[in-house]
PDBQT receptor file of N, H, CA, C and O in Angstrom, charges set to zero:
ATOM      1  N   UNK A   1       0.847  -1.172   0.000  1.00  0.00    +0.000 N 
ATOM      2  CA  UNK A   1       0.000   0.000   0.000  1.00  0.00    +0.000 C 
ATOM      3  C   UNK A   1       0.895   1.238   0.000  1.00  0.00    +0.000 C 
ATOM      4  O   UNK A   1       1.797   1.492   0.798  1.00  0.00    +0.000 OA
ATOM      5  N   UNK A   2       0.424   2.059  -1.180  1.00  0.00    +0.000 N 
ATOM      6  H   UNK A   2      -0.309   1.854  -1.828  1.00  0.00    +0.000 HD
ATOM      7  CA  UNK A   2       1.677   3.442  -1.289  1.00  0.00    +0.000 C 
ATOM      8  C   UNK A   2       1.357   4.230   0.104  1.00  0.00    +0.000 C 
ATOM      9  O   UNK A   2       0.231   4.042   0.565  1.00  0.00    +0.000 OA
ATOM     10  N   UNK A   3       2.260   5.114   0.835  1.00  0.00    +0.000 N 
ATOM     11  H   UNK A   3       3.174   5.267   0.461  1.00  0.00    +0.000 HD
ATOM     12  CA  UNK A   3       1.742   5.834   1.653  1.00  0.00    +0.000 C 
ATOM     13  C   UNK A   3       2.490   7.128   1.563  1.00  0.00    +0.000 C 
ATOM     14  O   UNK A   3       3.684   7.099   1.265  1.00  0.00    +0.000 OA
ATOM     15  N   UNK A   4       1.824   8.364   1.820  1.00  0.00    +0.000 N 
ATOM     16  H   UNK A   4       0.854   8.387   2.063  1.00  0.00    +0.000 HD
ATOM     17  CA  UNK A   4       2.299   9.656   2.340  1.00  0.00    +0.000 C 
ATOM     18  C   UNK A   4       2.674  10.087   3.636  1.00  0.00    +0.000 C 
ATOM     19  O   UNK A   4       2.570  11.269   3.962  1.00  0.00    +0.000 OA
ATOM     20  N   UNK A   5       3.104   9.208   4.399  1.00  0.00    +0.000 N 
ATOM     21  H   UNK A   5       3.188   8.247   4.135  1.00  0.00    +0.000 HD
ATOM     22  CA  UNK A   5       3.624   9.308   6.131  1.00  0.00    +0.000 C 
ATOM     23  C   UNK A   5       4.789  10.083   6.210  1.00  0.00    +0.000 C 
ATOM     24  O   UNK A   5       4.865  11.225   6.663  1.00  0.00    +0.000 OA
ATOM     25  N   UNK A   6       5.988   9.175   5.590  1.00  0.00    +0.000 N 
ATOM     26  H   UNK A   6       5.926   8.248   5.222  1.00  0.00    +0.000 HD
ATOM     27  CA  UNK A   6       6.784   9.921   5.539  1.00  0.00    +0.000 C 
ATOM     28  C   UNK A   6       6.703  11.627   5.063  1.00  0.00    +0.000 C 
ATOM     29  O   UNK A   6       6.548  12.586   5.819  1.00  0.00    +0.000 OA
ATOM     30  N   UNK A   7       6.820  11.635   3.959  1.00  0.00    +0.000 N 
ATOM     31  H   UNK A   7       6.946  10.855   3.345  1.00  0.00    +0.000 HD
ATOM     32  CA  UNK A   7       6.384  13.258   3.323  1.00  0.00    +0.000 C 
ATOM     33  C   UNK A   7       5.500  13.990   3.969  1.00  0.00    +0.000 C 
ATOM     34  O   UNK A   7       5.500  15.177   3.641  1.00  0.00    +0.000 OA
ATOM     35  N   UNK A   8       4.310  13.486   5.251  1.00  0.00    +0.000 N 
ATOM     36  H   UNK A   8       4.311  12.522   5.517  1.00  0.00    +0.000 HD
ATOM     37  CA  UNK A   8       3.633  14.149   6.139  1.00  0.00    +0.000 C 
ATOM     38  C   UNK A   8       4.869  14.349   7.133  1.00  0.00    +0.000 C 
ATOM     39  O   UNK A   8       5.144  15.487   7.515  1.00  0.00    +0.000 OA
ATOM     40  N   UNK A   9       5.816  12.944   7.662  1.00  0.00    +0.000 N 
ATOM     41  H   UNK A   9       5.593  12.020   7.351  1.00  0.00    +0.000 HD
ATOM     42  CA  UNK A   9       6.007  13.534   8.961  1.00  0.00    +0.000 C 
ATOM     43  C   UNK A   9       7.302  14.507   8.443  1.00  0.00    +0.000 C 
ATOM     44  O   UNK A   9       7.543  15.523   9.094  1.00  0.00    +0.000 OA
ATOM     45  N   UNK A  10       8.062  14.197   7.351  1.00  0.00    +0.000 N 
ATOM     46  H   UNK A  10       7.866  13.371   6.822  1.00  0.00    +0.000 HD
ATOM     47  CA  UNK A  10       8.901  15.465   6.909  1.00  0.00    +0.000 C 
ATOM     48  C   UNK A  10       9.155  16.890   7.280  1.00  0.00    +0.000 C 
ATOM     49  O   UNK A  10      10.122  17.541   7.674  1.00  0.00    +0.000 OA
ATOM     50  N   UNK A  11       7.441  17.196   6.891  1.00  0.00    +0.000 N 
ATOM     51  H   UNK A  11       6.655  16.667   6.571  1.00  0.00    +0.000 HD
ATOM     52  CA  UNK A  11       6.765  18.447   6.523  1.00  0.00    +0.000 C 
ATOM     53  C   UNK A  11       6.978  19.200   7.846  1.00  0.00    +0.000 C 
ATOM     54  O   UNK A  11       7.455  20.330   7.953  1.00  0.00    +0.000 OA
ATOM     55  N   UNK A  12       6.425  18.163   9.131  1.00  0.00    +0.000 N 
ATOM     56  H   UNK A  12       6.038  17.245   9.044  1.00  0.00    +0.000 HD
ATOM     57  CA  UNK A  12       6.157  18.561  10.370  1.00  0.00    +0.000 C 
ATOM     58  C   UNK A  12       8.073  18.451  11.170  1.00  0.00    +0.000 C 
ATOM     59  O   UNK A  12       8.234  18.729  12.358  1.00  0.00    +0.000 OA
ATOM     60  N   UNK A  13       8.736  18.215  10.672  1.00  0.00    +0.000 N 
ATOM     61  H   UNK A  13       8.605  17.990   9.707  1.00  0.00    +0.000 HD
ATOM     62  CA  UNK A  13      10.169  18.120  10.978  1.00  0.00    +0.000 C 
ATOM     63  C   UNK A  13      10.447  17.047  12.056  1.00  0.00    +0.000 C 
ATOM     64  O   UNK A  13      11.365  17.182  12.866  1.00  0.00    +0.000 OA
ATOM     65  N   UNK A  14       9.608  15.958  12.037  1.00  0.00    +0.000 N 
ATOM     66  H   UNK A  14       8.863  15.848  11.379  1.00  0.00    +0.000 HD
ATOM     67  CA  UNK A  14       9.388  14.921  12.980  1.00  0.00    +0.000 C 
ATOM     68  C   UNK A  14      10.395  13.923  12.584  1.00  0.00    +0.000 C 
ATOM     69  O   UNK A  14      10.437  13.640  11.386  1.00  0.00    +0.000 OA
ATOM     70  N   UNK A  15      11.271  13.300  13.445  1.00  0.00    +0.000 N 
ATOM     71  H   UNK A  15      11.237  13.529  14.418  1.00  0.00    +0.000 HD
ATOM     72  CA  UNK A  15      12.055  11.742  13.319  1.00  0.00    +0.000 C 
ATOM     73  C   UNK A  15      10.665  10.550  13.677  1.00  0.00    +0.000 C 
ATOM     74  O   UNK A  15       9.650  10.450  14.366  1.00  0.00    +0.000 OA
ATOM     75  N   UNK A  16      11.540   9.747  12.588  1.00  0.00    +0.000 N 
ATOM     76  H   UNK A  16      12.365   9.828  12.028  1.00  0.00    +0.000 HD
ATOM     77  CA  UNK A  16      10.515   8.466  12.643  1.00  0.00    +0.000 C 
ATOM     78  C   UNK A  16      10.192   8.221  13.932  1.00  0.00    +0.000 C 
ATOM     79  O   UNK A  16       9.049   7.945  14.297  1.00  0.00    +0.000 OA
ATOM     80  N   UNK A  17      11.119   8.303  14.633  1.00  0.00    +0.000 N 
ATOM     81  H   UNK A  17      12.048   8.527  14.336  1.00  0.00    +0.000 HD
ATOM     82  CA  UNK A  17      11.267   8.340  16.271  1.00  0.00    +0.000 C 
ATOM     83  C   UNK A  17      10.302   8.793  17.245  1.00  0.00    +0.000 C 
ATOM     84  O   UNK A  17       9.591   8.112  17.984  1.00  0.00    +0.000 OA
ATOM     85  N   UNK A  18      10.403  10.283  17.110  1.00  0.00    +0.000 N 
ATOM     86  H   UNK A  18      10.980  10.836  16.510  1.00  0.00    +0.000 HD
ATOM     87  CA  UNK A  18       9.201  11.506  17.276  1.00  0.00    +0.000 C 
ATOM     88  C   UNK A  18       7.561  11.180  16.989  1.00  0.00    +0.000 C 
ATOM     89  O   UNK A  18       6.733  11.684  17.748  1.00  0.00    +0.000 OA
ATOM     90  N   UNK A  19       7.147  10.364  15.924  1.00  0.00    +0.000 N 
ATOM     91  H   UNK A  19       7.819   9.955  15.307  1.00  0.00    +0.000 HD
ATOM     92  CA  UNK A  19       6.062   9.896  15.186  1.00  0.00    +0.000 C 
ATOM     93  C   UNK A  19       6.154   8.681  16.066  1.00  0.00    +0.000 C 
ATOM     94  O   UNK A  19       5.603   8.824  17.157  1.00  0.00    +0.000 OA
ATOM     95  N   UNK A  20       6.620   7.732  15.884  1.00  0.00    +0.000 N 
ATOM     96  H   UNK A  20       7.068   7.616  14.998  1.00  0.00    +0.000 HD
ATOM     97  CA  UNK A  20       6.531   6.731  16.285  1.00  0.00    +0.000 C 
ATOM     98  C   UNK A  20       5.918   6.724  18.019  1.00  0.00    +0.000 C 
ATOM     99  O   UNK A  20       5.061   5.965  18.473  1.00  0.00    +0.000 OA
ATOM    100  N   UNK A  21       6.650   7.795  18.740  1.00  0.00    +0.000 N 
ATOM    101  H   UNK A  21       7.346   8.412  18.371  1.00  0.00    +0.000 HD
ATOM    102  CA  UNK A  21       6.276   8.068  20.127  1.00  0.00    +0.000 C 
ATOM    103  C   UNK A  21       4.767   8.531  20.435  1.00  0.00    +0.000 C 
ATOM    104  O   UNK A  21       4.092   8.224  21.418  1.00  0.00    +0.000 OA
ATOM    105  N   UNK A  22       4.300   9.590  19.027  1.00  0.00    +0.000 N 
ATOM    106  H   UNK A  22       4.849   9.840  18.228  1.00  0.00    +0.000 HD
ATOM    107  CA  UNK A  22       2.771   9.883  19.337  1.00  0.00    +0.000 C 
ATOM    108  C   UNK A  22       2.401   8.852  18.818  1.00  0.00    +0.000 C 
ATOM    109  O   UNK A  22       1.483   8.539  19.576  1.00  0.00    +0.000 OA
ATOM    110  N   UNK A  23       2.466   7.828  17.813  1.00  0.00    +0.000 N 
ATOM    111  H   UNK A  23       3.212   8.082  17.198  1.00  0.00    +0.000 HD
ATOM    112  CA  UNK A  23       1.679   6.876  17.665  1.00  0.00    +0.000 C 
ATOM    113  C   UNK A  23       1.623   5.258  18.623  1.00  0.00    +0.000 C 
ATOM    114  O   UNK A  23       1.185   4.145  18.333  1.00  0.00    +0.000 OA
ATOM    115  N   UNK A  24       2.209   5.746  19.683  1.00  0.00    +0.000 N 
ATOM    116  H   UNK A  24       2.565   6.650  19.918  1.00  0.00    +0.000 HD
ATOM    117  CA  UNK A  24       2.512   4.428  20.289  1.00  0.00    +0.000 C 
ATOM    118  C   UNK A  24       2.639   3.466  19.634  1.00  0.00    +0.000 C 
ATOM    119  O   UNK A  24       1.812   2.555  19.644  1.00  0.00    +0.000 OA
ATOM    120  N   UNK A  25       3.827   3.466  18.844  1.00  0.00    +0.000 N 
ATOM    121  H   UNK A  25       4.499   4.207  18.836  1.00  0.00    +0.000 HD
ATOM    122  CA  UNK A  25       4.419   1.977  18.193  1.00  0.00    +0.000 C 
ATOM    123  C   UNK A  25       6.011   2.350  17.929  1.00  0.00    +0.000 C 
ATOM    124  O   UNK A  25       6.399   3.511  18.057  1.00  0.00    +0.000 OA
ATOM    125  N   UNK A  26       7.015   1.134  17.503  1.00  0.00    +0.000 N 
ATOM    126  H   UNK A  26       6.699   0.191  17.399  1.00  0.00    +0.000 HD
ATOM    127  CA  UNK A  26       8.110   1.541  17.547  1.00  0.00    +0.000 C 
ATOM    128  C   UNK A  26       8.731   1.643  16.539  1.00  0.00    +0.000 C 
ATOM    129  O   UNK A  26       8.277   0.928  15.647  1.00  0.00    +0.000 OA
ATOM    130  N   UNK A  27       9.904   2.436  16.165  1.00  0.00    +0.000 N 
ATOM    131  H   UNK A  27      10.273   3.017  16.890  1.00  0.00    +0.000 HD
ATOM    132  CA  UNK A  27      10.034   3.761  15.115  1.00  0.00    +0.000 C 
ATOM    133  C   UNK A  27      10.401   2.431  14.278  1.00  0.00    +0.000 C 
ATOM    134  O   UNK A  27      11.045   2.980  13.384  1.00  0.00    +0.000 OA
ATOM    135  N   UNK A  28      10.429   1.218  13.990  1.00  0.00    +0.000 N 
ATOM    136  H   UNK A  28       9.905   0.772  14.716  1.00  0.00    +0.000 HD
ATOM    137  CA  UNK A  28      10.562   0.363  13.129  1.00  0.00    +0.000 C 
ATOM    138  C   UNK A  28       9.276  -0.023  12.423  1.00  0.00    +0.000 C 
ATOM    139  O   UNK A  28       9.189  -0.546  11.313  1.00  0.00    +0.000 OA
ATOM    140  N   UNK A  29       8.201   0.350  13.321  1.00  0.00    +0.000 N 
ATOM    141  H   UNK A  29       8.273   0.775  14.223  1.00  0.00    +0.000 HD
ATOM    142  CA  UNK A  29       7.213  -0.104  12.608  1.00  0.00    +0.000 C 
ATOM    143  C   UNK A  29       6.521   0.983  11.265  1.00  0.00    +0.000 C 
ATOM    144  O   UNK A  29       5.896   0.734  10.235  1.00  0.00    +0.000 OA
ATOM    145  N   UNK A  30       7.059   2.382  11.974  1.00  0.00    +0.000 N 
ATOM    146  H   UNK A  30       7.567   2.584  12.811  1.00  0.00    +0.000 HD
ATOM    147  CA  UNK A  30       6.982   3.732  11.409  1.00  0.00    +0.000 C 
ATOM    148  C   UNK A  30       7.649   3.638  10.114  1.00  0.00    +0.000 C 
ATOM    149  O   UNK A  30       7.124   4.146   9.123  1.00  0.00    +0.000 OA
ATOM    150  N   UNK A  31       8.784   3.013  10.046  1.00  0.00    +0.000 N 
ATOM    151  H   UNK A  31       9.210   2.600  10.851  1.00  0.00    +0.000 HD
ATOM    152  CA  UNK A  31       9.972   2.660   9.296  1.00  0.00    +0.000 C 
ATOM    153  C   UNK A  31       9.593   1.621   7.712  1.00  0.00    +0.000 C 
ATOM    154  O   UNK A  31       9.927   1.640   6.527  1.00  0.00    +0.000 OA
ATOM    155  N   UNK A  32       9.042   1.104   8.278  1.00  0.00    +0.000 N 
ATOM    156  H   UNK A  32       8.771   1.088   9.240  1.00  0.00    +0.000 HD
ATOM    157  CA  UNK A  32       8.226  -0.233   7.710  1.00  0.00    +0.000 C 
ATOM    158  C   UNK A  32       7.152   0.551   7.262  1.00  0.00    +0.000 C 
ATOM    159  O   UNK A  32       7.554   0.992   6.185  1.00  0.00    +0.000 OA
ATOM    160  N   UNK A  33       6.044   0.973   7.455  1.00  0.00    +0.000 N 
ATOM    161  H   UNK A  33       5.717   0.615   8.329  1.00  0.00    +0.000 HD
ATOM    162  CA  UNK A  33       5.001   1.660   7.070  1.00  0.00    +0.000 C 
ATOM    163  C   UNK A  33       5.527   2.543   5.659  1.00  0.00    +0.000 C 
ATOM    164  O   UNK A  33       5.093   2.375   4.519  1.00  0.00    +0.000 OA
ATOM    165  N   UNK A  34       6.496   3.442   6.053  1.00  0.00    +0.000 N 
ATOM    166  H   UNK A  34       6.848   3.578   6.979  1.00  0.00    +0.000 HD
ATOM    167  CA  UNK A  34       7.141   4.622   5.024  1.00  0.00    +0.000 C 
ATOM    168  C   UNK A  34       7.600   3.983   3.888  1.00  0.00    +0.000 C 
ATOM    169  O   UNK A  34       7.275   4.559   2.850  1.00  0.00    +0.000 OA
ATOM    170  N   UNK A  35       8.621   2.411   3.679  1.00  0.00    +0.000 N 
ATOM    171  H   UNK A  35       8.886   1.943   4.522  1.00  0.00    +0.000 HD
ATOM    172  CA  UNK A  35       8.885   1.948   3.017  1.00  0.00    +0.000 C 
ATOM    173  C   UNK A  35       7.609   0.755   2.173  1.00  0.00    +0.000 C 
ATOM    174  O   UNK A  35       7.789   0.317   1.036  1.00  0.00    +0.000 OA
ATOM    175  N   UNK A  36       6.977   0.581   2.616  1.00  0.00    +0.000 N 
ATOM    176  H   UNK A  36       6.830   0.936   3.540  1.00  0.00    +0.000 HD
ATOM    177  CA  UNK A  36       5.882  -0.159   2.397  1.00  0.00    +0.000 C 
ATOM    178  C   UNK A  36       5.932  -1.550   2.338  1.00  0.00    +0.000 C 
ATOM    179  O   UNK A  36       5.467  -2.196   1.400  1.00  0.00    +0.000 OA
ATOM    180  N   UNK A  37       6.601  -2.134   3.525  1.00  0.00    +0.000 N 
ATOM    181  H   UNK A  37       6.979  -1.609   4.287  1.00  0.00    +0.000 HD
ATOM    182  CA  UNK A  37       6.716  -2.907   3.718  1.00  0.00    +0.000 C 
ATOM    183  C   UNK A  37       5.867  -3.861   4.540  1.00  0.00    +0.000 C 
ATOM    184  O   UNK A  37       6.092  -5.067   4.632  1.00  0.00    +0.000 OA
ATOM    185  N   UNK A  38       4.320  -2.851   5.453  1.00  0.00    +0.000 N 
ATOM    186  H   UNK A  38       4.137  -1.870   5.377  1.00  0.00    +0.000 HD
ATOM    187  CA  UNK A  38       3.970  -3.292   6.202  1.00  0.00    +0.000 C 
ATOM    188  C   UNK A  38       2.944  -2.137   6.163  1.00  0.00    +0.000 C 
ATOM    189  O   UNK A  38       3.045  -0.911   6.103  1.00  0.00    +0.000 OA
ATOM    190  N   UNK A  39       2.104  -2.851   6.210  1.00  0.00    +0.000 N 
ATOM    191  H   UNK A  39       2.022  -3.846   6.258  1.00  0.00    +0.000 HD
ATOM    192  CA  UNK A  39       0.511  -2.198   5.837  1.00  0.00    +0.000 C 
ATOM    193  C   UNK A  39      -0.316  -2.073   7.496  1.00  0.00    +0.000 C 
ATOM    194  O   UNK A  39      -0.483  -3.099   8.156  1.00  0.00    +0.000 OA
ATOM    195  N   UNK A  40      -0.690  -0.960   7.917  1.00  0.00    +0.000 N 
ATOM    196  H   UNK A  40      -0.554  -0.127   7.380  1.00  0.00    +0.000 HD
ATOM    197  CA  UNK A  40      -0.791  -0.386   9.474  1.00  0.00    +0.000 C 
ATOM    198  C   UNK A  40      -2.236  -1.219   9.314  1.00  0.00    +0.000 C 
ATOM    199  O   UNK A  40      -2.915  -1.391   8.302  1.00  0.00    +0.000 OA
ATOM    200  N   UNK A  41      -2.498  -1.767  10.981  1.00  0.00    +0.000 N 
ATOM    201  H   UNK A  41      -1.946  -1.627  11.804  1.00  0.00    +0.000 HD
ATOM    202  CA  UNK A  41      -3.996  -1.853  10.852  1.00  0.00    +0.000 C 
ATOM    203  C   UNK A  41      -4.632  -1.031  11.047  1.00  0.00    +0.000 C 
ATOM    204  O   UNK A  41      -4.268   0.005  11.603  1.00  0.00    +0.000 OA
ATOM    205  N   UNK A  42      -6.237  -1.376  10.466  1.00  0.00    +0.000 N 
ATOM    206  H   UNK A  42      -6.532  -2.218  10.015  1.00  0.00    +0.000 HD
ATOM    207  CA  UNK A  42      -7.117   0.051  10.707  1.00  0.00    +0.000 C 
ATOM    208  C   UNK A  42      -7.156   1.316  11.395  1.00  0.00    +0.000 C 
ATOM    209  O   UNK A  42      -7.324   2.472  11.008  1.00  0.00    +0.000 OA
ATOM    210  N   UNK A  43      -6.818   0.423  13.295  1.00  0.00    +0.000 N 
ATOM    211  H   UNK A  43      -6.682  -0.516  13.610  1.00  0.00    +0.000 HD
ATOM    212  CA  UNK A  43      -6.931   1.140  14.060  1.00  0.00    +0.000 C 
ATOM    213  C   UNK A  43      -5.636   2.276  14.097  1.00  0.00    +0.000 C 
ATOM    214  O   UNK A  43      -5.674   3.445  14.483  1.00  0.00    +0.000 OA
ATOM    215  N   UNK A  44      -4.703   1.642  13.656  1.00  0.00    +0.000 N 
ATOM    216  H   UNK A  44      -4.672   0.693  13.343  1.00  0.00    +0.000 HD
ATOM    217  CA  UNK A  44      -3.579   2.585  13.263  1.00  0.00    +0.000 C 
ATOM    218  C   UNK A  44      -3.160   3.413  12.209  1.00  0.00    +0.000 C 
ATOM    219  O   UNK A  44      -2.218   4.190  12.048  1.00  0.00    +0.000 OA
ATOM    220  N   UNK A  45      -4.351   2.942  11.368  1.00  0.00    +0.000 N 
ATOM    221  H   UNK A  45      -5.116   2.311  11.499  1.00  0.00    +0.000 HD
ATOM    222  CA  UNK A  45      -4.306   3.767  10.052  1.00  0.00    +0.000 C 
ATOM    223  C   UNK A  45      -5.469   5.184  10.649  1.00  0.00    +0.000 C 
ATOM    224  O   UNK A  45      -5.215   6.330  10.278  1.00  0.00    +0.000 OA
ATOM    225  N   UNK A  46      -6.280   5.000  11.259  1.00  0.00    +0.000 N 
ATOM    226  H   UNK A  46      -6.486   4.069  11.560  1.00  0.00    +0.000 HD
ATOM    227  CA  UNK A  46      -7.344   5.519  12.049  1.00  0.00    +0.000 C 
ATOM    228  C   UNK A  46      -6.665   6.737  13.012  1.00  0.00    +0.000 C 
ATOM    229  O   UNK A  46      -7.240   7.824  13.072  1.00  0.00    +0.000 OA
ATOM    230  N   UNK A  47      -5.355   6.487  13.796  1.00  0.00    +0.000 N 
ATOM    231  H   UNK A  47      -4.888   5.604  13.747  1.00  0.00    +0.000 HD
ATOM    232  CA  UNK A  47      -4.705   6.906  14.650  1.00  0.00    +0.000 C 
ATOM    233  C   UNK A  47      -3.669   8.168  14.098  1.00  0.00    +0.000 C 
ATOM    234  O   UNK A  47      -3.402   9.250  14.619  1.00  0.00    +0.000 OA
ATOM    235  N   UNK A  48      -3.062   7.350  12.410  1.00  0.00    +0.000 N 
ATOM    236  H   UNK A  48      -3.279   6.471  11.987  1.00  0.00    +0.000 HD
ATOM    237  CA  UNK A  48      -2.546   8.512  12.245  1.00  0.00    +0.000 C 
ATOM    238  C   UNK A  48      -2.892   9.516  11.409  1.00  0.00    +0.000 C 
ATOM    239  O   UNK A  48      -2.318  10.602  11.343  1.00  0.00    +0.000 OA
ATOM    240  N   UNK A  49      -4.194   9.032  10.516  1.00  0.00    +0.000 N 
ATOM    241  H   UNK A  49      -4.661   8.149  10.569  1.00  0.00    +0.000 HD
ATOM    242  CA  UNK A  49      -5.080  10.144   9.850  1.00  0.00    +0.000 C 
ATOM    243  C   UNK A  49      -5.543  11.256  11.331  1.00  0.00    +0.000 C 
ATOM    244  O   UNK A  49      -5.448  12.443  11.018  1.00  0.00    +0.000 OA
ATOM    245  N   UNK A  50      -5.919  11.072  12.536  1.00  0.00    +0.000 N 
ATOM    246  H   UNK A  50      -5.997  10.108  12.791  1.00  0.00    +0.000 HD
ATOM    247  CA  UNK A  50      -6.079  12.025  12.935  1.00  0.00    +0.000 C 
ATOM    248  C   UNK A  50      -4.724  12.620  13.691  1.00  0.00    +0.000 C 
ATOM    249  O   UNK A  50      -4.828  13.826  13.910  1.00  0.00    +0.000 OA
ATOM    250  N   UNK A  51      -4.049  12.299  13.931  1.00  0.00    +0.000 N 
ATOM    251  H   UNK A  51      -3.965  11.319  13.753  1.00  0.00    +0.000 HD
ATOM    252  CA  UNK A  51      -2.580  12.809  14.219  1.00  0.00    +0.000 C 
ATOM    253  C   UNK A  51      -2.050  14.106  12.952  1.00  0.00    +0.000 C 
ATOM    254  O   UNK A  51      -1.246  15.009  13.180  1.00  0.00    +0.000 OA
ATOM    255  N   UNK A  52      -2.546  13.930  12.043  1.00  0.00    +0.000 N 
ATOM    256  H   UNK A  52      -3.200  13.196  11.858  1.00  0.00    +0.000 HD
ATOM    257  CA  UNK A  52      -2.207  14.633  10.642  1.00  0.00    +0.000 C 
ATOM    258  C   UNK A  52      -3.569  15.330  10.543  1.00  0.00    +0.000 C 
ATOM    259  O   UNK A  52      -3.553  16.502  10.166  1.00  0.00    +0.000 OA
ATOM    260  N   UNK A  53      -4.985  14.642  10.893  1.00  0.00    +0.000 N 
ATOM    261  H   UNK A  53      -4.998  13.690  11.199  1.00  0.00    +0.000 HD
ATOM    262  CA  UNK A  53      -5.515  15.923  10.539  1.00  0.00    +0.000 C 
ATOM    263  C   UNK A  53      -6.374  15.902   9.183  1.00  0.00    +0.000 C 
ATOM    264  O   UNK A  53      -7.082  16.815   8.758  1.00  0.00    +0.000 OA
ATOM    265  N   UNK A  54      -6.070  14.226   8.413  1.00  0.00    +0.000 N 
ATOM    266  H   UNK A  54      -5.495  13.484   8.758  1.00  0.00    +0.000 HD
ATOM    267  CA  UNK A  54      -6.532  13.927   7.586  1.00  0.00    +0.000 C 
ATOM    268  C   UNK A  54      -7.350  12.843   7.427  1.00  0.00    +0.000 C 
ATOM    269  O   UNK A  54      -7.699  12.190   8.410  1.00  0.00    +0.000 OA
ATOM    270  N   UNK A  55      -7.866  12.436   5.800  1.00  0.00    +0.000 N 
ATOM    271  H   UNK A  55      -7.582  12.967   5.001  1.00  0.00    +0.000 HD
ATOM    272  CA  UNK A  55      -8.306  11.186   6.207  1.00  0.00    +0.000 C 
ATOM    273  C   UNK A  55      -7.328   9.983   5.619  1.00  0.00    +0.000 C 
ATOM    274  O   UNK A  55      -6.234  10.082   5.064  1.00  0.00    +0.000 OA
ATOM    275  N   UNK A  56      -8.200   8.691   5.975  1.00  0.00    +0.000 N 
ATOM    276  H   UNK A  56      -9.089   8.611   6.426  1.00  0.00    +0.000 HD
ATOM    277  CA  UNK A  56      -7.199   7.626   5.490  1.00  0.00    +0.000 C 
ATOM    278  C   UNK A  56      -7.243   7.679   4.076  1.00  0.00    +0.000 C 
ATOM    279  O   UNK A  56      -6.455   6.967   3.454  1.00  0.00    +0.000 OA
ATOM    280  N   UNK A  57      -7.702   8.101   3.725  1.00  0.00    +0.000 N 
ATOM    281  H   UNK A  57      -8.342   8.679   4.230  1.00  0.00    +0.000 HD
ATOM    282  CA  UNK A  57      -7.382   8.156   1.798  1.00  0.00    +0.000 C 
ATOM    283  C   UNK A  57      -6.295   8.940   1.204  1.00  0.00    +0.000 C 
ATOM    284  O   UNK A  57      -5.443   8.698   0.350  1.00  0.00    +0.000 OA
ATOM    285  N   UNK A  58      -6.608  10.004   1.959  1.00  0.00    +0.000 N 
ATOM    286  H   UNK A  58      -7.300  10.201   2.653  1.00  0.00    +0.000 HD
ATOM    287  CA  UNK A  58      -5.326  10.810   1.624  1.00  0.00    +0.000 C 
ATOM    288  C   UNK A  58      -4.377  10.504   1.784  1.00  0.00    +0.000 C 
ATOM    289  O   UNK A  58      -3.519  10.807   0.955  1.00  0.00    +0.000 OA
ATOM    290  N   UNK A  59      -3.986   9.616   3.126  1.00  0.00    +0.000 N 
ATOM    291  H   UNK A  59      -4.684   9.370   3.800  1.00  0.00    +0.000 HD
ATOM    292  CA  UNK A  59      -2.476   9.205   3.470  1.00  0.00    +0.000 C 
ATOM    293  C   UNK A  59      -2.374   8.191   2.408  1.00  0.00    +0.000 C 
ATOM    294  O   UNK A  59      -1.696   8.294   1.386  1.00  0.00    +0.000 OA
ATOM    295  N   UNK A  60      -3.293   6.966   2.837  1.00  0.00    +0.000 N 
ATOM    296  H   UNK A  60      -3.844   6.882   3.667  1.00  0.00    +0.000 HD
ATOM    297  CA  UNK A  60      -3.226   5.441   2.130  1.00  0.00    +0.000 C 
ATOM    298  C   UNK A  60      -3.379   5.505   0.547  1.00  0.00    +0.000 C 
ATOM    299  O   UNK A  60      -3.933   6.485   0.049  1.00  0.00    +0.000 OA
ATOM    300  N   UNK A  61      -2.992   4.676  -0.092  1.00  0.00    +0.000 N 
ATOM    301  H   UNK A  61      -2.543   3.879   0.313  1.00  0.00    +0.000 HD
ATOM    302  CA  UNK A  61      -3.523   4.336  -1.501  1.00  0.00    +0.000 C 
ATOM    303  C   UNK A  61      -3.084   3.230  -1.760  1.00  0.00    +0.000 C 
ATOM    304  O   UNK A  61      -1.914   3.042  -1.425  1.00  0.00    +0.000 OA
ATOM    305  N   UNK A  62      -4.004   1.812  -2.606  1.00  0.00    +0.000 N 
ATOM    306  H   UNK A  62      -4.954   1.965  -2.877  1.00  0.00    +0.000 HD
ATOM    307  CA  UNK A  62      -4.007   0.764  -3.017  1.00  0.00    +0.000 C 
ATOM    308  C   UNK A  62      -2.707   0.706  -3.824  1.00  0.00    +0.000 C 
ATOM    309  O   UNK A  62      -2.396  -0.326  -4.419  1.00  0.00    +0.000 OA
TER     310      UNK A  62
């Protein structure tokens, strides 16, 4: 699944690290997500559309 995480948390001058801490998970999984290696579940796809402010479409794409 393509994602815009990274290039969101960029924007905000955040380390995967930094993100990873508001999303309660660890900056590998953040890591994994950005590269697309690992597709977030709902509830975490849920978690960081509102962390950003957006929805999951905007971040996510098939």
């Amino acid at each position: 699944m393509k994602s815009r995480v990274r290039e969101l948390r960029e924007k905000r001058g955040w380390s995967q690290a930094e993100l990873a801490e508001q999303l309660d998970v660890s900056r590998q999984t953040v890591n994994a997500i950005e590269t697309e290696k690992y597709d977030p579940s709902l509830p975490l796809a849920f978690k960081i559309a509102r962390l950003f402010g957006l929805r999951i479409e905007t971040i996510f794409e098939d």
